[in-house]
C-alpha positions in Angstrom: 0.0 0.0 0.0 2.8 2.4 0.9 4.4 2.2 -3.0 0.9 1.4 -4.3 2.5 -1.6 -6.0 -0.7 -3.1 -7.9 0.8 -6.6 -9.0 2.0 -9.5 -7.0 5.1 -9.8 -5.0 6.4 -13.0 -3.8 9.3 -13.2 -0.9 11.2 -16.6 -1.5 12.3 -17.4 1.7 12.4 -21.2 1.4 14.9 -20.4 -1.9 11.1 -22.8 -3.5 10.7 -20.4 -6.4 14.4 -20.5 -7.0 14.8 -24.0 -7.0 12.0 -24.1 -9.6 13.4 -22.1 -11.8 17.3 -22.1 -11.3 17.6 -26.3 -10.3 21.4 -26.3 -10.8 21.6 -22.7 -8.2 18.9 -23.7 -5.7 18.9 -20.3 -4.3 19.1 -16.8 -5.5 22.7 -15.5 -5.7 21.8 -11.5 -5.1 19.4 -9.7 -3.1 17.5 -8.5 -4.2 16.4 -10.7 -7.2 13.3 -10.0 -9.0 12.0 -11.8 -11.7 9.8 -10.1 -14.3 7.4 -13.5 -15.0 4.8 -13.0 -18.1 1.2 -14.3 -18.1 2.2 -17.4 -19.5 4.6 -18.2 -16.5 7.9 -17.5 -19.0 10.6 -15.3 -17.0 11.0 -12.4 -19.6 13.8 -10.3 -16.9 15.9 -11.0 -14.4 17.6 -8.0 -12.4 20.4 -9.0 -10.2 20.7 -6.2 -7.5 18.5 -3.1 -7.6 17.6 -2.3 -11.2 19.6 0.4 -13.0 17.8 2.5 -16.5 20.2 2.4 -19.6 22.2 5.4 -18.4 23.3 3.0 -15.5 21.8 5.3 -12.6 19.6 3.0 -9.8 16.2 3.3 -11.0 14.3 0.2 -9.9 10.2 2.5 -10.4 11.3 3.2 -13.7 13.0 0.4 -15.3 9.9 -2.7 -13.5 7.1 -0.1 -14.0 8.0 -0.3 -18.0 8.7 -3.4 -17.8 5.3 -4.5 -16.0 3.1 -1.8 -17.9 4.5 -3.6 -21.5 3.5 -7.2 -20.6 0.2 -5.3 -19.3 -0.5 -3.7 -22.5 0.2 -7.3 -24.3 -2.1 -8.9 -22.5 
């Protein structure tokens, strides 16, 4: 509520979604991790560490809001 973050937002503590995704690592290597996931369940992103726009400054509202608003607008 306090970012008014409007999609889902899952906190792997059990390294479970890791596993699933990553067999061979088990667990995430960099925290943060987050994992831009389509509707069809294919990982489209992954951002290792906080997520930085192309002129390399930290801009992690920017760069997952695009990325989350294009697979929105392709749905």
């Amino acid at each position: 509520d306090r970012y008014e973050i409007n999609y889902p937002v899952y906190l792997d503590g059990q390294q479970k979604f890791a596993a699933a995704y990553d067999p061979d690592a088990g667990y995430m290597r960099y925290v943060p991790t987050t994992v831009i996931i389509d509707q069809q369940g294919l990982i489209r992103d992954t951002h290792f560490g906080v997520p930085r726009n192309a002129a390399r400054r930290v801009d992690p509202y920017g760069v997952l809001g695009r990325q989350v608003q294009e697979l929105l607008d392709g749905a």
